[in-house]
N, C-alpha and C positions, 0 to 999 in steps of 0.2 A: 883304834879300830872303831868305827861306825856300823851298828846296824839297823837294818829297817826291819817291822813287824808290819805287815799286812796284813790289815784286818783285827780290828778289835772288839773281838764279843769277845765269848768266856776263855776261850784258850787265847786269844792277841792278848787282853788285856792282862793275864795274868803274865803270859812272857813278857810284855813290857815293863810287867812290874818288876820281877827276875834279874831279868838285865838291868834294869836301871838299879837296882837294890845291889847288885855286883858289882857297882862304880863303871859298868859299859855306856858308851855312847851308844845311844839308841834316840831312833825316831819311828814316832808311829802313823801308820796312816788308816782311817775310818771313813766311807765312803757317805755312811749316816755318822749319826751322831753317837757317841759311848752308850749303853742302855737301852738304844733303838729294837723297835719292835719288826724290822724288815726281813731278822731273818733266822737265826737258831735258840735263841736265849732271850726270852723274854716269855711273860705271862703270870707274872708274881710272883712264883714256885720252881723248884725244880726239887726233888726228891734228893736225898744223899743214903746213901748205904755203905758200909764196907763188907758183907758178907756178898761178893758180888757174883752172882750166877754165871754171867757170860763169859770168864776166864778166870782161873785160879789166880794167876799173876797182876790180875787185876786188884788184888788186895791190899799188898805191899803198898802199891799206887794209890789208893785209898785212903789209907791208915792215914800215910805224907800227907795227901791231900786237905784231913780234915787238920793235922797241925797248923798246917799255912793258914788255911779259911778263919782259925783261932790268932792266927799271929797277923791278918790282914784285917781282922774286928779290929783290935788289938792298934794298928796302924793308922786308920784310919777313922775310928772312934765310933763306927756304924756296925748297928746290928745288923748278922749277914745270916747266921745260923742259929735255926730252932730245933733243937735237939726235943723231939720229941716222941722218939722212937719211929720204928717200919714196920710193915707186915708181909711175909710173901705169903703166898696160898694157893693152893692147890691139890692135886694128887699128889701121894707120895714120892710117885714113881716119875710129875711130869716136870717138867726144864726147869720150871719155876722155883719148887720144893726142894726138887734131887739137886739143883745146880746151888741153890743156897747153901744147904747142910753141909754137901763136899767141901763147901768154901771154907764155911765155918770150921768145919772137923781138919783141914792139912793147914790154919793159921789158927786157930785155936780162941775164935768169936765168940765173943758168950750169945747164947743166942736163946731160945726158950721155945720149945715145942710142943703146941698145942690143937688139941682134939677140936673136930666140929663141934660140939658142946662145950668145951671150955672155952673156944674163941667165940660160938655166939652169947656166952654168960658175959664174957669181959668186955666184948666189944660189938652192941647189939644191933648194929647195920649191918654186922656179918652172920645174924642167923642163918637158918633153913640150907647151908650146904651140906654135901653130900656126905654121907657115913661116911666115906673113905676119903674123903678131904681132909690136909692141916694145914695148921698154921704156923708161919715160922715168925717169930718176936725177935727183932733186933734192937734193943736199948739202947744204942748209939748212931741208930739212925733218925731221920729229919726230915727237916728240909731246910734250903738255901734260897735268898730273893735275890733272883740273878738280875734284875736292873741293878739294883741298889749294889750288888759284888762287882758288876764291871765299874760303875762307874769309879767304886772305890779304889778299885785296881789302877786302873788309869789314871786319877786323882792322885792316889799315891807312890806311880811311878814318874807321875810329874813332880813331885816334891823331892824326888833324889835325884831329878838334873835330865829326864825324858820329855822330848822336844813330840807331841801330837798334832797331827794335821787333821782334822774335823773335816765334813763332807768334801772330801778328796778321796777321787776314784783312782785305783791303781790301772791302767790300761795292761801297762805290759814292762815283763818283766826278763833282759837280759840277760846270762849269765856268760859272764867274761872267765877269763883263766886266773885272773887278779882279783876278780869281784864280779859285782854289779850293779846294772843301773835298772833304777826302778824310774818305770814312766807313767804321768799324769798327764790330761790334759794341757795343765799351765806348766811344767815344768818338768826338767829333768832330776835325780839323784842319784848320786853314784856312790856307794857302798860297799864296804869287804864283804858282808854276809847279809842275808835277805832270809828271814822266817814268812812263812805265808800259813796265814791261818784264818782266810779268807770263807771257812764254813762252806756254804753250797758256791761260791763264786771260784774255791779253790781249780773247781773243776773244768773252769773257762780259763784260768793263767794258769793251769799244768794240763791242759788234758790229755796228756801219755797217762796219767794216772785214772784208775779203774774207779771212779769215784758217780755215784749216783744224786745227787738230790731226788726230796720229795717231799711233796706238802701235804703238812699233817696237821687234819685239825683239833685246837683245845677248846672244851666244850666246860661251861658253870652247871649247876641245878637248883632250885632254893627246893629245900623242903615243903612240903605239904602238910607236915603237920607237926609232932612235939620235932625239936628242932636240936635238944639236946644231944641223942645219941651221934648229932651229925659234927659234934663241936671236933675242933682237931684231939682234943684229949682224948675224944669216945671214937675216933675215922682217922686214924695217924694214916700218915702214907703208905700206899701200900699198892700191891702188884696182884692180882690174882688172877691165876688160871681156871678158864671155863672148860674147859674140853672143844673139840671139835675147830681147832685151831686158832681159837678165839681167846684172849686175855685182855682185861682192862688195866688200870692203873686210876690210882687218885689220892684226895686225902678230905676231910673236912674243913671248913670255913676257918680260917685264920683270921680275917683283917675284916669278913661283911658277909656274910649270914650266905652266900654261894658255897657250893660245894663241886672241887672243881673233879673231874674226869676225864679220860679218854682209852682211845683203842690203844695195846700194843700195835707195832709195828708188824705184822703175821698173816702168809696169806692172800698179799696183797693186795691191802687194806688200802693202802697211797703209792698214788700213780708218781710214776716218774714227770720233774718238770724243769721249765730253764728259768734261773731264779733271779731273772731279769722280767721276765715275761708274766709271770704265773701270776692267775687272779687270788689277789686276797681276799675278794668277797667274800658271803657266804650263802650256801642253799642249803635245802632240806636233806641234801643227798649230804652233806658232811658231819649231820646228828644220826640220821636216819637207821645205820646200823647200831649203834651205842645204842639209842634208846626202847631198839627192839630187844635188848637184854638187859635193861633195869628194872624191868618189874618182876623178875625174877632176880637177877642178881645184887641190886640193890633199891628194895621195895619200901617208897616212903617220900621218893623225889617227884617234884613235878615232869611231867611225861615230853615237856617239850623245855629244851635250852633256856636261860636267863642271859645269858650271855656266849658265846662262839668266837672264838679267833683262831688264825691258821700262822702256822709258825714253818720251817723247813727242817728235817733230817739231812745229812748226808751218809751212803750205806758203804762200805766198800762187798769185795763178794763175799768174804768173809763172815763180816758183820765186825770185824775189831778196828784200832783205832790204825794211821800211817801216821807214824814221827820216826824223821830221820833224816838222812841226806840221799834222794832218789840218784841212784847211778855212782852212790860215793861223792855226792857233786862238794868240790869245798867249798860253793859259796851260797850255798841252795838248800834250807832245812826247811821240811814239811809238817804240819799237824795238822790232821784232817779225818773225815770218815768218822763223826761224833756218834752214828748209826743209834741214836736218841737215844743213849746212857752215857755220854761225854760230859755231860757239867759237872757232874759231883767230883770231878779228878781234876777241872779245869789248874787249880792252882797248882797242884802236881804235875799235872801235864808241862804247864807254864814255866816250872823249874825245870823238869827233864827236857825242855825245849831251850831252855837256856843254855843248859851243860852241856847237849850238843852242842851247841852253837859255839861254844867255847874251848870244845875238845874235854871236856870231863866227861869219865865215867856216871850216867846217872843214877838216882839213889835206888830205883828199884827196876827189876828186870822187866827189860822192854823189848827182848827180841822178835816177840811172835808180832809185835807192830812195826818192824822196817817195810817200810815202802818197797822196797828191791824184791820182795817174795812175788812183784807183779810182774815186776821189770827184766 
């Protein structure tokens, strides 16, 4: 049996890894190059959590996930993960906080919960929130350098016998009663099974599927002044809720004295776009709200960007992940709808997209993501 992976960012590159680690013939195609900055995964960082807010069964998926991230260090001889801990924050009562705690409390996460005065003692860029604000401490949270995981992913599914096609565009994608034939430019390939995980392009080769892109931009800051409370030890990654349907996200400088930030996805923050078309530039209008709320929410950054880059989401309406075979198809598995909390499961995903693929039960429950809840 032969299969193809379309598209290799965080979830391609990890199912290519999967399959080829399972002695499958697999080929993969990347329309840029592994690591590329065109379209969901990239920008140096990407946060990991396992107490995760958006779905309880998103835990299990987790937990997996960082085993693998440990056993693809492990594989590939590159640092991929900086356990440095997380933060959520907020109101007690708002998505942020409540959706954390449940997580933590029905899988049983050590997690640590602390007062507006205890989190601005420990962690002194989060002073001055509200009385009734906390803070949730996750000790086994991070963050991941997603160039440096795909490339290793793909690196290391080529060492167990995965054949990768580099800037090769998938046009379009057959699905036979026997297989399929995936088509490029230059050439045909004909295939038993076809994974597409194709990020915001999924939504041009399936679009019966309810799938959105949007461009979202990621925004640096250098400090202005003592530089220390901004180091990743004193500004771990973390999420906080503002009220008024506004939350940012960020962490402190890692790798060069920037401190990176951005908006949650809330509200209607980022416009829908076609992720063939969409300008990557950037204007004032893609800082412009973020930094109308750091000088109150984090007071001490320079007022205007050091750096801006714009990366894509895909939403479904939900907001959770589609993995599965849409319509029951036998030759047709999907992963898609990253709805900008997909990376940190990438390598999970990546297995549970193998074992579909393969007819196995996967390791953790994945119902609430079948694509067919659309169809």
């Amino acid at each position: 049996m032969t299969v193809a992976v379309i598209g290799l960012g965080a979830w391609g590159s990890s199912t290519l890894w999967r399959l080829a680690a399972a002695g499958v013939k697999v080929i993969g195609f990347e329309q840029f190059t592994p690591g590329h900055a065109n379209g969901s995964s990239h920008g140096g960082s990407r946060m990991f959590r396992t107490a995760c807010l958006e779905h309880n069964d998103l835990v299990p998926l987790a937990q997996r996930s960082l085993t693998l991230w440990r056993e693809l260090e492990d594989a590939s001889g590159e640092a991929l993960f900086d356990n440095s801990g997380g933060l959520l924050i907020g109101p007690r009562d708002g998505h942020v906080v409540a959706g954390t705690l449940a997580a933590a409390r029905v899988h049983g996460i050590p997690v640590e919960e602390l007062s507006a005065d205890q989190l601005g003692a420990r962690f002194p860029a989060h002073q001055g929130l509200p009385a009734d604000h906390v803070g949730v401490w996750e000790p086994t949270g991070g963050l991941i350098r997603p160039e440096a995981a795909i490339r290793a992913a793909v690196a290391t599914a080529r060492t167990a016998g995965a054949v990768v096609y580099e800037n090769t565009r998938v046009t379009e994608i057959d699905v036979l009663d026997d297989g399929a034939v995936v088509r490029t430019p230059t050439r045909d390939f004909r295939v038993e099974q076809v994974v597409v995980t194709a990020g915001p392009w999924v939504a041009k080769l399936l679009p019966e599927l309810p799938l959105e892109p949007v461009r979202m931009p990621t925004t640096w800051f250098r400090p202005t002044g003592d530089v220390e409370p901004f180091a990743l030890k004193n500004f771990p990654s973390f999420i906080r809720e503002l009220g008024h349907g506004k939350a940012i996200w960020g962490h402190g400088f890692q790798d060069g004295p920037d401190v990176k930030l951005g908006l949650e996805d809330g509200g209607g923050n980022f416009k829908p776009i076609d992720p063939d078309t969409t300008d990557r530039g950037v204007t004032p209008a893609d800082w412009h709200t973020l930094t109308g709320l750091l000088a109150t929410a984090v007071p001490g950054l320079g007022a205007l960007p050091s750096a801006v880059t714009t990366c894509m989401i895909t939403k479904t309406p939900d907001r959770q992940f589609l993995l599965g075979r849409p319509r029951g198809s036998r030759a047709l598995v999907v992963g898609a709808g990253c709805a900008g909390h997909g990376f940190k499961h990438a390598t999970g995903i990546g297995e549970a997209l193998a074992d579909i693929t393969l007819g196995r039960p996967t390791g953790s429950p994945l119902g609430f993501t079948d694509p067919n809840r659309f169809l």
